[in-house]
C-alpha atoms as an extended CHARMM CRD file, in Angstrom:
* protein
*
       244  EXT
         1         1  UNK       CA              4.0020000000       -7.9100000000       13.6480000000  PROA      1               0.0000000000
         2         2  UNK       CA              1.0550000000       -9.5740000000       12.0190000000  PROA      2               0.0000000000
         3         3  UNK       CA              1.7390000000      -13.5540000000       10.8020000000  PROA      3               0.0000000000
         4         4  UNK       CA              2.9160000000      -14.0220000000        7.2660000000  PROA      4               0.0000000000
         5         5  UNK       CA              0.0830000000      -16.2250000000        6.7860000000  PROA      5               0.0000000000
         6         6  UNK       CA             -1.8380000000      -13.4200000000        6.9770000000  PROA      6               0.0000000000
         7         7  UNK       CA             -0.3150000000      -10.5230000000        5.6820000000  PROA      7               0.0000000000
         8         8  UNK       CA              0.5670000000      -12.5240000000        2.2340000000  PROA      8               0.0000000000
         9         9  UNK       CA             -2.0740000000      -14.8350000000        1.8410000000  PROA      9               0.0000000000
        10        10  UNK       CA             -3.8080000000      -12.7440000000       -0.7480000000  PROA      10              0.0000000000
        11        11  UNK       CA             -1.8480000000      -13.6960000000       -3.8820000000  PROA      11              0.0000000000
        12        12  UNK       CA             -3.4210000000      -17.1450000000       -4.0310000000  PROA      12              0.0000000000
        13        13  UNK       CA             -7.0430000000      -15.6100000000       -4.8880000000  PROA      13              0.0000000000
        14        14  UNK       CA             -6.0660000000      -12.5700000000       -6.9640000000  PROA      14              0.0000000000
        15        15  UNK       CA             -8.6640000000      -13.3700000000       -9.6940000000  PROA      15              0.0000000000
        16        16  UNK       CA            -11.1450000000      -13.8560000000       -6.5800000000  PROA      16              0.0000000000
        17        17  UNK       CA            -10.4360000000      -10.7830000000       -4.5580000000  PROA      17              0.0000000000
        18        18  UNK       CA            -10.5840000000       -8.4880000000       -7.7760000000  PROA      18              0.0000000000
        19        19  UNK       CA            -14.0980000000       -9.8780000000       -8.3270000000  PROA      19              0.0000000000
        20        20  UNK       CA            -15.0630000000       -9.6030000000       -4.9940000000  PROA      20              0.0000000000
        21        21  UNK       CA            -13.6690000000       -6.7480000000       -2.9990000000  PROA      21              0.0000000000
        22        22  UNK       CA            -16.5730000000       -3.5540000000       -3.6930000000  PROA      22              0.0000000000
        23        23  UNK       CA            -15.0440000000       -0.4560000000       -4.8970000000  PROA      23              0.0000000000
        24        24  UNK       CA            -14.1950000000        2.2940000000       -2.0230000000  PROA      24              0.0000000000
        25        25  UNK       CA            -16.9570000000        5.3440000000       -1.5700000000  PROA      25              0.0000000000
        26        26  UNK       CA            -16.5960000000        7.8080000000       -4.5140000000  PROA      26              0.0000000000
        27        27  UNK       CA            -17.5080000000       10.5250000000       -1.4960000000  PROA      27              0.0000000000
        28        28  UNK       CA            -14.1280000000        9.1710000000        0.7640000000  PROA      28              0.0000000000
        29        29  UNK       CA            -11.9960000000        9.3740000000       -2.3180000000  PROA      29              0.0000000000
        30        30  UNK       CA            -12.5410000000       12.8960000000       -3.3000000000  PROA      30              0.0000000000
        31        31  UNK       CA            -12.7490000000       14.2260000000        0.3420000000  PROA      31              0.0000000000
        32        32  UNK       CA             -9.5790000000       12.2760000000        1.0070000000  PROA      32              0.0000000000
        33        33  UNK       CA             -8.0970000000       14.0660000000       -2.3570000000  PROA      33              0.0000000000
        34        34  UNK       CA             -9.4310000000       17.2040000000       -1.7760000000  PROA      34              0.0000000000
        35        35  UNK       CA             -7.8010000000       17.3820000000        1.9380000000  PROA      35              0.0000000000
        36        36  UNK       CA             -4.6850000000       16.7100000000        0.3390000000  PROA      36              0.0000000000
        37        37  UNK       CA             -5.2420000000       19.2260000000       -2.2730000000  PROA      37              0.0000000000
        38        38  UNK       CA             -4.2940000000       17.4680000000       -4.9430000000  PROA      38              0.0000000000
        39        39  UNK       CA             -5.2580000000       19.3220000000       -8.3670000000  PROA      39              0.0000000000
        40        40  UNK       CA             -4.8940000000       18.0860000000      -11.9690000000  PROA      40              0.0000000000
        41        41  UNK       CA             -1.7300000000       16.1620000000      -12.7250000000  PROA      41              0.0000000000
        42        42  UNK       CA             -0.6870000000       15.6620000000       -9.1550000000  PROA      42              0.0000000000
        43        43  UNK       CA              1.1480000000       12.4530000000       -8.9110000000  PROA      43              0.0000000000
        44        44  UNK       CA              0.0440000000        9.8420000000       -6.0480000000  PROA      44              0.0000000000
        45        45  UNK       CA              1.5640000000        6.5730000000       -5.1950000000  PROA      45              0.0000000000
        46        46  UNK       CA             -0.6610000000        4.1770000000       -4.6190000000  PROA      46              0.0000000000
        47        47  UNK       CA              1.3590000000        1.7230000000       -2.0070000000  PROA      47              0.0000000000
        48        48  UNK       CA              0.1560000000       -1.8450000000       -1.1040000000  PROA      48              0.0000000000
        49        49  UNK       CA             -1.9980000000       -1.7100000000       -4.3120000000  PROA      49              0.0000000000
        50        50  UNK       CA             -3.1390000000       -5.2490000000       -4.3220000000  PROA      50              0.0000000000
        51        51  UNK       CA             -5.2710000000       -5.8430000000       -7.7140000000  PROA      51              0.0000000000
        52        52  UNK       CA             -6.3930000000       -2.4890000000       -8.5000000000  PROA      52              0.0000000000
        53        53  UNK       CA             -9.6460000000       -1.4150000000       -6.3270000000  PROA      53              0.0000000000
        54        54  UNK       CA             -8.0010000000        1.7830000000       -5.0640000000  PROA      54              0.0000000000
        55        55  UNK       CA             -6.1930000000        2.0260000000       -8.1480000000  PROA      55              0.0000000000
        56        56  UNK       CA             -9.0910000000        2.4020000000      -10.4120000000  PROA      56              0.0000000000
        57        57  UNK       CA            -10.5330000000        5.2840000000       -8.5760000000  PROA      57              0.0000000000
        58        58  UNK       CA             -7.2260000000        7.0830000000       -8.6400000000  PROA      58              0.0000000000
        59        59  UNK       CA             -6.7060000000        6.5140000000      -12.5070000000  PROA      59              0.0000000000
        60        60  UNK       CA            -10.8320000000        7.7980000000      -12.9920000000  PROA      60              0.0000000000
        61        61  UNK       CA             -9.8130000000       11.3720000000      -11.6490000000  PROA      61              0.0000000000
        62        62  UNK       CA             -7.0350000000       13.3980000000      -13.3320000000  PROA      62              0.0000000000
        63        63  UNK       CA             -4.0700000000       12.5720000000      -11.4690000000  PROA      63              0.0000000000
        64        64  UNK       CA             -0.4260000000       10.7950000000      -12.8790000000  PROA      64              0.0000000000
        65        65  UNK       CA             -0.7020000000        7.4480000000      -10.8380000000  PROA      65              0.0000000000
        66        66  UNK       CA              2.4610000000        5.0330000000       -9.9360000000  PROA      66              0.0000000000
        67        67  UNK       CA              1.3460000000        1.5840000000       -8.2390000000  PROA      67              0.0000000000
        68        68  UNK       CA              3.9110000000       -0.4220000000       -6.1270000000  PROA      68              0.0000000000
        69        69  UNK       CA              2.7520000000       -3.7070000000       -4.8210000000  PROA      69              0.0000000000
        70        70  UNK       CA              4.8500000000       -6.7970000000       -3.5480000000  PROA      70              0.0000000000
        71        71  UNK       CA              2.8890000000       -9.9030000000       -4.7810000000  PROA      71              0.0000000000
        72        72  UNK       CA              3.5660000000      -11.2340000000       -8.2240000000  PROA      72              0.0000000000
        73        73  UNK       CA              0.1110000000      -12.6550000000       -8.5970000000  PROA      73              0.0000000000
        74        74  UNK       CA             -2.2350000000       -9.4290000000       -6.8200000000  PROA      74              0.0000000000
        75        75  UNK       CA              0.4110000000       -7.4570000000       -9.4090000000  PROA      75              0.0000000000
        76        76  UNK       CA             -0.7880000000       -9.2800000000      -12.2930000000  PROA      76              0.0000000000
        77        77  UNK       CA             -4.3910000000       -8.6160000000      -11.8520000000  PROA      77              0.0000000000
        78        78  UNK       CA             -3.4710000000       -5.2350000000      -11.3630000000  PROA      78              0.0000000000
        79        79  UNK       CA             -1.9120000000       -4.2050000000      -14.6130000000  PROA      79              0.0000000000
        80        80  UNK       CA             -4.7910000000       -5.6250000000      -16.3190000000  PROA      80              0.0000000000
        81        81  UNK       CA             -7.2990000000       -3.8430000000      -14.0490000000  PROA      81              0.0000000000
        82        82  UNK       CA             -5.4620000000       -0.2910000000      -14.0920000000  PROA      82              0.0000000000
        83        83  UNK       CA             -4.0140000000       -0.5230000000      -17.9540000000  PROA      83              0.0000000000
        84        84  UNK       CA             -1.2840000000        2.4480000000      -18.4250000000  PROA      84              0.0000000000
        85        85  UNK       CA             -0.1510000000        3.2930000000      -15.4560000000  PROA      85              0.0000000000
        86        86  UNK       CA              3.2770000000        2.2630000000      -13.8780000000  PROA      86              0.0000000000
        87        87  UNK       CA              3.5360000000       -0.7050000000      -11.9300000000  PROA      87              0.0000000000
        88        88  UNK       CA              6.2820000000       -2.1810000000       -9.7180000000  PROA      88              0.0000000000
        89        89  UNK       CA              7.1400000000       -4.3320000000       -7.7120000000  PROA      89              0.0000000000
        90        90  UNK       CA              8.3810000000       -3.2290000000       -3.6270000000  PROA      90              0.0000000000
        91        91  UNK       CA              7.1840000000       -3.1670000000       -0.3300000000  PROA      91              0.0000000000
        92        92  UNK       CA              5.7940000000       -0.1460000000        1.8800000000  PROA      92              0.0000000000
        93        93  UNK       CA              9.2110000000       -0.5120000000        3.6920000000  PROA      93              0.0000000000
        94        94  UNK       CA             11.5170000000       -0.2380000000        0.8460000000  PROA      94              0.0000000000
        95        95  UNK       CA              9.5000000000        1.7130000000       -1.6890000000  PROA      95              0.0000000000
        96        96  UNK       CA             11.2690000000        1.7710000000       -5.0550000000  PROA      96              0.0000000000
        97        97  UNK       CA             10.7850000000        5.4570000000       -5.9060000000  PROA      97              0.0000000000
        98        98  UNK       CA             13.5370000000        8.5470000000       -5.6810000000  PROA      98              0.0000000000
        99        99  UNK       CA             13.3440000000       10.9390000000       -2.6700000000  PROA      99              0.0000000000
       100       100  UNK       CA             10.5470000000       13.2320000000       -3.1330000000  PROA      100             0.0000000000
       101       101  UNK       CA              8.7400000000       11.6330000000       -6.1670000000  PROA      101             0.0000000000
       102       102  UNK       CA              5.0250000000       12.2410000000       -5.6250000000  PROA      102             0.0000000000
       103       103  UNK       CA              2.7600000000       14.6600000000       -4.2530000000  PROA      103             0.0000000000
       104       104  UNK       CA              0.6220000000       12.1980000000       -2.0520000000  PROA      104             0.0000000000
       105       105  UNK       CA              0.6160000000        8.0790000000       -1.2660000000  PROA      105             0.0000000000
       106       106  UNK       CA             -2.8180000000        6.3830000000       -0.6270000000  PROA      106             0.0000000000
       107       107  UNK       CA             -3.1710000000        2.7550000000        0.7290000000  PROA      107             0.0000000000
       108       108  UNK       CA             -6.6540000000        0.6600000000        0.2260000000  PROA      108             0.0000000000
       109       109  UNK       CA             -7.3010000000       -1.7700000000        2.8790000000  PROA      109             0.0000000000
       110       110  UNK       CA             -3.6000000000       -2.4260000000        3.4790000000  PROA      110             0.0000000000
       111       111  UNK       CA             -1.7670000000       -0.1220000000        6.2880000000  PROA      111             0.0000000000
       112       112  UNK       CA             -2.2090000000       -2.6650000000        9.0260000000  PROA      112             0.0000000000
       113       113  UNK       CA             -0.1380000000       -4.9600000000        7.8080000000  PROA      113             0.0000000000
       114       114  UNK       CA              2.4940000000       -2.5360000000        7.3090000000  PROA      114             0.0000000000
       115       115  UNK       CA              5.8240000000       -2.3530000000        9.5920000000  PROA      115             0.0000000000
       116       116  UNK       CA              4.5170000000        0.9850000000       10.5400000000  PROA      116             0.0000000000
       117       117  UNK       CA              7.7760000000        3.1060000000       11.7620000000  PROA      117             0.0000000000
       118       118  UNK       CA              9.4450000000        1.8320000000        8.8910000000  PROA      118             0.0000000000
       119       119  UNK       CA              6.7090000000        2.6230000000        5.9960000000  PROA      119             0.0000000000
       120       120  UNK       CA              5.9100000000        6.0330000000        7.6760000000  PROA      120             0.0000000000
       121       121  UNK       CA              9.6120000000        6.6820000000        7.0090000000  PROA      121             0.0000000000
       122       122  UNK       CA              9.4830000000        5.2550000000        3.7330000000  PROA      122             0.0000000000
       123       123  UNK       CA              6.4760000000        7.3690000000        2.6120000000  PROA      123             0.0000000000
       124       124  UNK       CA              7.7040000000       10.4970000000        4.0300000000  PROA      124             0.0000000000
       125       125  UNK       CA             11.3400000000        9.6600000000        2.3190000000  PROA      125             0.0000000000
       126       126  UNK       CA              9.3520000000       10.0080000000       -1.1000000000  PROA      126             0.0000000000
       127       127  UNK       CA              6.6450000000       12.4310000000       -0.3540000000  PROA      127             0.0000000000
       128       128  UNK       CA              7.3100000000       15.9270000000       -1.6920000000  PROA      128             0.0000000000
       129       129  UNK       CA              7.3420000000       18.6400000000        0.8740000000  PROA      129             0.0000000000
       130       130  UNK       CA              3.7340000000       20.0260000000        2.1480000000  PROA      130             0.0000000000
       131       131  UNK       CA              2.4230000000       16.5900000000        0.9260000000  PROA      131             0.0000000000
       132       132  UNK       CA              0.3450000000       13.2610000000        2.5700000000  PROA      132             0.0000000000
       133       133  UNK       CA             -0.8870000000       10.2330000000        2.5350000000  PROA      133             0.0000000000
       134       134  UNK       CA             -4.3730000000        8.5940000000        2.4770000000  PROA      134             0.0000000000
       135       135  UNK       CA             -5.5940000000        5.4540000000        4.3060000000  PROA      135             0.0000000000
       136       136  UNK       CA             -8.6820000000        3.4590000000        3.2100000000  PROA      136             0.0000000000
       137       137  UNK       CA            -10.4790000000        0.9330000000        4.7420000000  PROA      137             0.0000000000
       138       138  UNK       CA            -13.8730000000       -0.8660000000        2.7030000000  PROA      138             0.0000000000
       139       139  UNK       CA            -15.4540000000       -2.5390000000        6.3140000000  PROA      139             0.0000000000
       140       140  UNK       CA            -18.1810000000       -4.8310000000        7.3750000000  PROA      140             0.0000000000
       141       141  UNK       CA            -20.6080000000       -2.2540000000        8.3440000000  PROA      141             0.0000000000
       142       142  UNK       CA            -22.0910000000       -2.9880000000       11.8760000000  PROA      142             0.0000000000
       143       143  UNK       CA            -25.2030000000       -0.8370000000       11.3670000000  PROA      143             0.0000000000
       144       144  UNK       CA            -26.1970000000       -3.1080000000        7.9650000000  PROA      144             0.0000000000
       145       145  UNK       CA            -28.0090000000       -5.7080000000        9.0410000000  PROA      145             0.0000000000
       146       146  UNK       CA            -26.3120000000       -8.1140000000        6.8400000000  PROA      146             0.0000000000
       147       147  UNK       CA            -22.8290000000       -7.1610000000        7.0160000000  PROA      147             0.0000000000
       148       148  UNK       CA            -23.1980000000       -6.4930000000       11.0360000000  PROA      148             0.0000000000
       149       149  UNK       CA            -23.2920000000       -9.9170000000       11.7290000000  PROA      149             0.0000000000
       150       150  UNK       CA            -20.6460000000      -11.0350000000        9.3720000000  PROA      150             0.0000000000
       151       151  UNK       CA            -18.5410000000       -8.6730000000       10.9100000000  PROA      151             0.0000000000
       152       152  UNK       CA            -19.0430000000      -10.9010000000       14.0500000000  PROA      152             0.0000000000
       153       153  UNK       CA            -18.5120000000      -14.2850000000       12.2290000000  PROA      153             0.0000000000
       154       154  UNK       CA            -15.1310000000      -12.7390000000       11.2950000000  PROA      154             0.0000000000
       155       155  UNK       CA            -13.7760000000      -10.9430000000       14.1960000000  PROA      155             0.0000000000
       156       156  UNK       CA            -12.7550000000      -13.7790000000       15.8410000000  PROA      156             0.0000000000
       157       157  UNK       CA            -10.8690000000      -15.2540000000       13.2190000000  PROA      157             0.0000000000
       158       158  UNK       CA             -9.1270000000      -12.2080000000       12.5730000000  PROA      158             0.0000000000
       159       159  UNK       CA             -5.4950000000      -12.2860000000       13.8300000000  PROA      159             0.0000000000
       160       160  UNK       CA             -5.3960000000       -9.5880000000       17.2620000000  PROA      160             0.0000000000
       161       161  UNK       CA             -3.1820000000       -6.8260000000       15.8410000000  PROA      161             0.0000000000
       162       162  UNK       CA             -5.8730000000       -7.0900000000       12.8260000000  PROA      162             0.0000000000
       163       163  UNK       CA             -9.0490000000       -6.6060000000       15.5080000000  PROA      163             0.0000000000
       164       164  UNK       CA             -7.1880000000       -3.7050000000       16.9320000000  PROA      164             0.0000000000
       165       165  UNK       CA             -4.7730000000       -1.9860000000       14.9700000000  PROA      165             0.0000000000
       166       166  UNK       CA             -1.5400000000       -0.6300000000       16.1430000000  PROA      166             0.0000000000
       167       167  UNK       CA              0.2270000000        1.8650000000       13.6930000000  PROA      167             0.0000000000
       168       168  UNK       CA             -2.3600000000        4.5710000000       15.9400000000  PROA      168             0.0000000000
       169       169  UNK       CA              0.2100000000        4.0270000000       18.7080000000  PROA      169             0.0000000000
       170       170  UNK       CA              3.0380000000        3.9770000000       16.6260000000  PROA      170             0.0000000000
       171       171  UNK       CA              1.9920000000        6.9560000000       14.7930000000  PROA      171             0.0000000000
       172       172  UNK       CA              4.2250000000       10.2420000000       14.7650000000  PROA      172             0.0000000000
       173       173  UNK       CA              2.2340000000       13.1490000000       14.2530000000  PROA      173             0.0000000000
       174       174  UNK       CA              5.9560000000       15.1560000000       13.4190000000  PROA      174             0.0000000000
       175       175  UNK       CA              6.5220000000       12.9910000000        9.8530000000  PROA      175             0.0000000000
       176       176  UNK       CA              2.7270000000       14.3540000000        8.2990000000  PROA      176             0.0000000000
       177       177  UNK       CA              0.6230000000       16.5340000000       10.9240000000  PROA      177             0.0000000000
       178       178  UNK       CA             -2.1180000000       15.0670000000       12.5480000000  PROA      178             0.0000000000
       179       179  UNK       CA             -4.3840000000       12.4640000000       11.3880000000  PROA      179             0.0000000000
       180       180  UNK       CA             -8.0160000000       13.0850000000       10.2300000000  PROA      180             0.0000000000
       181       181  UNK       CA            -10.4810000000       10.5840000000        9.6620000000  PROA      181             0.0000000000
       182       182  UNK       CA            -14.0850000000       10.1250000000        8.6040000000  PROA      182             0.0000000000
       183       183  UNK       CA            -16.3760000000        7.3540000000        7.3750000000  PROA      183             0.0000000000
       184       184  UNK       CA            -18.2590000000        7.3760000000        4.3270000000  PROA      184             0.0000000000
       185       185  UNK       CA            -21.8900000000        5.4220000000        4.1800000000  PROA      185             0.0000000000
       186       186  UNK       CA            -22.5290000000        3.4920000000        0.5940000000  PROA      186             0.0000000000
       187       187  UNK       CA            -25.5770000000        1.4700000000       -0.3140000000  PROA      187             0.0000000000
       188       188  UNK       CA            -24.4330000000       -1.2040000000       -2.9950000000  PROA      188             0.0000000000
       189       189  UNK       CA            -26.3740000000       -4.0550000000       -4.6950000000  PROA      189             0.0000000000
       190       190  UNK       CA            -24.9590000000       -7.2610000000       -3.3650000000  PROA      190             0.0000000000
       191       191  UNK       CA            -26.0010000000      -10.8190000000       -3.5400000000  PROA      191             0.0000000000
       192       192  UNK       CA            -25.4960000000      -13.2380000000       -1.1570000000  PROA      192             0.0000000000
       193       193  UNK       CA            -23.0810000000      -15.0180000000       -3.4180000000  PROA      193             0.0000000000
       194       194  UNK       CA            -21.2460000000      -11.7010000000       -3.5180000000  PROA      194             0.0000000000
       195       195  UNK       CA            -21.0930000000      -11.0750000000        0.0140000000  PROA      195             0.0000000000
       196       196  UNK       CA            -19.6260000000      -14.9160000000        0.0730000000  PROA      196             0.0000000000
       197       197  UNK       CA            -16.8830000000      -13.8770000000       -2.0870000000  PROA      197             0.0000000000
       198       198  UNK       CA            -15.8550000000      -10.7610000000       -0.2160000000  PROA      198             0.0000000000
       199       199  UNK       CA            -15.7540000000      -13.0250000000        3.2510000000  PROA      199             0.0000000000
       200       200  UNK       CA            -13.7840000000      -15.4720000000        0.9120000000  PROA      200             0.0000000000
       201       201  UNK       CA            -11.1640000000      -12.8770000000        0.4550000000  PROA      201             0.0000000000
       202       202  UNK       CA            -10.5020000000      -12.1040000000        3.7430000000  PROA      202             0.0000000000
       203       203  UNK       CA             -7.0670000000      -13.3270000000        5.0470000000  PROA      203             0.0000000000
       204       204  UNK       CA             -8.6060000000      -14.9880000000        8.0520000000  PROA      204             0.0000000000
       205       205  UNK       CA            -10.7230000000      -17.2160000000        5.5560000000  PROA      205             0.0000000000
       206       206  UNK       CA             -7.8380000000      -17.1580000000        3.3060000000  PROA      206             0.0000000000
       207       207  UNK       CA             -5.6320000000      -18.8210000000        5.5420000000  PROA      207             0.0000000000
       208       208  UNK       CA             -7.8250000000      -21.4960000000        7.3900000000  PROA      208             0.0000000000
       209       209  UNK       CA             -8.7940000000      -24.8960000000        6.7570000000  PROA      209             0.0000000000
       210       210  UNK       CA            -10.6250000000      -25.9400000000        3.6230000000  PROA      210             0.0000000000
       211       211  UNK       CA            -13.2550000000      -27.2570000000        6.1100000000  PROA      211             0.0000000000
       212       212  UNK       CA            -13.0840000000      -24.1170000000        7.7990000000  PROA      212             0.0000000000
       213       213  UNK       CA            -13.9010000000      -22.2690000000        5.0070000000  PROA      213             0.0000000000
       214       214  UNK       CA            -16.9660000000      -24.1640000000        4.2970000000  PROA      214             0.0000000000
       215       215  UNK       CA            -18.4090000000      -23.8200000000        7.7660000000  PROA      215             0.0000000000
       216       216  UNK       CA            -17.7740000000      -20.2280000000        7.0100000000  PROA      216             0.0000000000
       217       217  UNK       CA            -19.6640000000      -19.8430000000        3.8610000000  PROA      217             0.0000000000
       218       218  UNK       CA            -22.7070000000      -21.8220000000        5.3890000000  PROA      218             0.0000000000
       219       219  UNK       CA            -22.7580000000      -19.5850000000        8.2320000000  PROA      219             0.0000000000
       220       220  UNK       CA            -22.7770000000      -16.3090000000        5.1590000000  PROA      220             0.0000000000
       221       221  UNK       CA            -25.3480000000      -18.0480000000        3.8580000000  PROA      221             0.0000000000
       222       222  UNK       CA            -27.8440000000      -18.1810000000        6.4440000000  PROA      222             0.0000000000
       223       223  UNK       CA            -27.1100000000      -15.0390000000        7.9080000000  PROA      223             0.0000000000
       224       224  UNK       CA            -28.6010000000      -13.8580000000        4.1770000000  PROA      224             0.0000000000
       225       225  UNK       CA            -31.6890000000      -15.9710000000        4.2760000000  PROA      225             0.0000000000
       226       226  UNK       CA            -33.2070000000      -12.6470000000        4.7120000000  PROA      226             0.0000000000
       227       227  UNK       CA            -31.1040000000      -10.6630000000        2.6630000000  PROA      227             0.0000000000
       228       228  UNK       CA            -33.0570000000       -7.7470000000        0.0990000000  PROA      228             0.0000000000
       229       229  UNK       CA            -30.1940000000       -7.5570000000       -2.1620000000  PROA      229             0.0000000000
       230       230  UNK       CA            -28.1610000000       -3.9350000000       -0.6300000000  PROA      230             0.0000000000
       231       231  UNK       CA            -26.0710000000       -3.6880000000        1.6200000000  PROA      231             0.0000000000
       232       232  UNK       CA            -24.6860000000       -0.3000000000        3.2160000000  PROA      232             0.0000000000
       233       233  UNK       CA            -20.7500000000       -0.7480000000        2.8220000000  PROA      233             0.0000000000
       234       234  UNK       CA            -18.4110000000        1.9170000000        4.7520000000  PROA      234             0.0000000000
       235       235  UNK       CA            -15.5750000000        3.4260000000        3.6040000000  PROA      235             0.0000000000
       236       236  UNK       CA            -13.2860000000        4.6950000000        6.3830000000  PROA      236             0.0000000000
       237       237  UNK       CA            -10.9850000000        7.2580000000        5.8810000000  PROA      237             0.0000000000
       238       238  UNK       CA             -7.9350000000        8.8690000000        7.6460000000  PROA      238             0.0000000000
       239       239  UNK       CA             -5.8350000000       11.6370000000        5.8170000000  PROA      239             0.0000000000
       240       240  UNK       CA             -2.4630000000       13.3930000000        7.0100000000  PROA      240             0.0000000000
       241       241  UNK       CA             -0.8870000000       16.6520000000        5.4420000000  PROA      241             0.0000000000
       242       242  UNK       CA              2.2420000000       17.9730000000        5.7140000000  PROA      242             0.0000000000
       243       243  UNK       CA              2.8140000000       21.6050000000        6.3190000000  PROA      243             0.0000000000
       244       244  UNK       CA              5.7210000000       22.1180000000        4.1070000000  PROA      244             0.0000000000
């Protein structure tokens, strides 16, 4: 299992990672909802919901959203960001929602850190028959010339289950049908200051050394001495469906 340090170091820069983290691709979230066939009024769980970024793009479209999300502080942030929707607190192990609830769970940028047997159990406890789930992942494109290289400042620092992740092997194609996955190519106006702040919000950052973090932001810099101003962010994407 990942550290603690790690998987719940986010709550200490809410306000930060709200700013910071870039939306997901609007083309991954309506491919993922299509898959899932979710029509008007469907009702998704959003799991692991952190401040809202997934959130958002769920409330945009016309679906009934619920949010669940352990940290008091990423919680906070999150009501304000997704006004109207229902928010509580629990954990993708013990999700606080009656047996067959909703029609489909997504997760933004969060399944890794998740005990997987146990949340795959969870989610299919409160999934209603013939429906799925949704991962998303915003990553460090390797093809941007920007974000490629900051990819490599990171990978290192990132804990080993977080450089490869696990729940693949751990998977059980019998709880939701086999897994599907795409990636989904964005161009987005960044700064270097906002490329700063998304590498700020990274647990690896997060959790080191206030020295460490400086070295780390110096390095961001100069990697965007040369930087025009977009980057080309991708969304990744893996969708499961239920037959029934």
């Amino acid at each position: 299992m990942l550290e603690d340090r790690f998987r719940f170091s986010f709550g200490r820069v809410a306000e930060e990672y709200e700013r910071a983290r870039p939306p997901y691709a609007d083309a991954g979230v309506d491919w993922a909802l299509q898959h899932l066939e979710l029509g008007s009024g469907a009702r998704v769980l959003d799991l692991a919901a952190g401040t809202g970024r997934l959130t958002q793009a769920l409330v945009a479209r016309p679906l009934e959203v619920v949010a669940v999300e352990p940290d008091d502080e990423m919680r906070r942030v999150l009501v304000r960001s997704a006004p109207g929707i229902e928010v509580l607190a629990g954990r993708a192990e013990d999700i606080p929602l009656p047996d067959a609830s909703v029609d489909a769970v997504t997760v933004g940028q969060a399944f890794h850190w998740f005990e997987t047997e146990r949340a795959l159990a969870e989610m299919r406890r409160v999934v209603r028959g013939g429906g799925g789930f949704a991962l998303f992942w915003n990553q460090f494109n390797h093809d941007d010339p920007l974000l490629g290289p900051v990819d490599d400042l990171l990978r290192a620092r990132r804990p080993p289950e977080a450089r490869r992740p696990q729940w693949r092997d751990r998977y059980d194609a019998r709880q939701f049908g086999p897994l599907e996955e795409r990636s989904f190519d964005e161009e987005r106006r960044m700064s270097v200051d906002d490329v700063v702040s998304w590498v700020a919000s990274t647990s690896p950052v997060i959790a080191a050394p206030p020295e460490e973090q400086a070295g780390i932001e110096q390095m961001v810099r100069r990697l965007g001495e040369a930087h025009a101003g977009v980057v080309t962010i991708r969304t990744y994407v893996v969708v499961a469906r239920g037959s029934g």
